[in-house]
N, C-alpha and C positions, 0 to 999 in steps of 0.2 A: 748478385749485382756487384761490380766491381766499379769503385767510383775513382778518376784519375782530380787528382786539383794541381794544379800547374800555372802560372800565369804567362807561359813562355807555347802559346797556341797552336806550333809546328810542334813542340815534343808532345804536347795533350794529343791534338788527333794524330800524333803518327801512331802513340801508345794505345789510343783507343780504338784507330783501325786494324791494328795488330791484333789485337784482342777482341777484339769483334768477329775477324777472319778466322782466330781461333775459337769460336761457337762461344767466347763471353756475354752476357750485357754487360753493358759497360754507360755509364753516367761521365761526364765532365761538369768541372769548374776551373773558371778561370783566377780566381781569388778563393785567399783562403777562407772569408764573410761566406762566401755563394756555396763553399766546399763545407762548411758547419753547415748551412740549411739547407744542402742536398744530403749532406749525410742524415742528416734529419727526420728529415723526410724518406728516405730511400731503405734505410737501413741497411747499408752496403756487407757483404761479405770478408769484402779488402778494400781498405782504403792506400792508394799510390801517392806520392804527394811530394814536391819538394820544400826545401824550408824558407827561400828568399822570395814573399810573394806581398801584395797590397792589400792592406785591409786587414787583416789577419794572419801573421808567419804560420808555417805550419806546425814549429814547436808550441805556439800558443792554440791554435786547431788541434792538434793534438791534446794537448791538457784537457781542453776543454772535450772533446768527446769523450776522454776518460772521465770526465763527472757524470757523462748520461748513462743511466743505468743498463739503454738495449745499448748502447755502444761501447762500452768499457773493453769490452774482451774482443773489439775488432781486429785484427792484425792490420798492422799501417807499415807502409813499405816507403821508406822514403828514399828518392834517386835523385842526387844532384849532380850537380858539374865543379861544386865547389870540394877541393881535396884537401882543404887544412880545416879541417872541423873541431880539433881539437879534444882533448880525450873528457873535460866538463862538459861537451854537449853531447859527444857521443854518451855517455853515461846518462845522459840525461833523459837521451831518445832510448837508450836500452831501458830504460826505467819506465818509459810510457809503454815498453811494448813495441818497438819499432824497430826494423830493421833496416841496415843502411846501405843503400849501392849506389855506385860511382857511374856518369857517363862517360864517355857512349858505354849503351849497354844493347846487348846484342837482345836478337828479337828470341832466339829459342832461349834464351835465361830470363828476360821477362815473363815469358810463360812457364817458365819453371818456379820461376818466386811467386808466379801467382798461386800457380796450381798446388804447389806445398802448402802457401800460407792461407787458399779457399779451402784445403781438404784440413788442414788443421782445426780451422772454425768450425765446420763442419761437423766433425769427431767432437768435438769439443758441443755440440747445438744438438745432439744426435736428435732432439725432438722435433726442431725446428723442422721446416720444408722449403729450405732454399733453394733448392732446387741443381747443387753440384755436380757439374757434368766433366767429365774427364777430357782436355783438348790435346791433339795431337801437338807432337813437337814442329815448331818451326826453324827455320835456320836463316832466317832476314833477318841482318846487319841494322841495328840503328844505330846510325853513326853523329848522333846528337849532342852539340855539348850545351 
């Protein structure tokens, strides 16, 4: 299960009909409050997520899944639109485990970051039965900022 949290509602469902069309499940939230109690609940594989949201930033959604024990070791993929992030927050988000990408991001690279960072958890859970399935590449443009 792949969970997107976004508070910007044209980039969640564009992301998550993408990924849906490539054979993901896929979960949203709109804040990042609602994105801790789906992760929560959900146990997601990857978590997607930007950092400027209501309720909860995602650098602070992140910390805090890092204290839950089933979610510590989740890969969190964060994609903004914001490009001066500055090298103390990048450090910061390398440090939770996150990786960073820039909009617009194209549709076959979002399925490329997923599918690395679902097959990495995966290897990493080999016990688990999440259920990872391999998606075909796509090549639709998301032209989101």
């Amino acid at each position: 299960m792949i969970l997107i949290v976004d508070d910007d509602p044209v980039t969640t469902d564009h992301f998550a009909r993408m990924l849906r069309l490539e054979g993901y499940d896929v979960d949203v939230a709109y804040d990042g409050r609602a994105g801790l109690a789906r992760a929560l609940l959900i146990e997601p594989t990857v978590v997607i997520l930007d950092l400027n949201m209501p309720l909860l930033d995602g650098v602070s959604l992140l910390e805090t899944l890092r204290t839950q024990p089933r979610l510590r070791t989740v890969p969190a993929v964060v994609i903004t639109g914001k490009s001066d992030l500055g090298q103390p927050l990048l450090n910061r988000l390398d440090a939770l485990g996150a990786t960073v990408h820039y909009k617009p991001v194209w549709c076959d690279d979002l399925v490329d970051i997923v599918r690395e960072r679902a097959f990495q958890y995966e290897l990493s859970h080999a016990d688990d039965d999440a259920g990872y399935e391999e998606a075909p590449e796509s090549s639709i443009w998301l032209g989101l900022a």
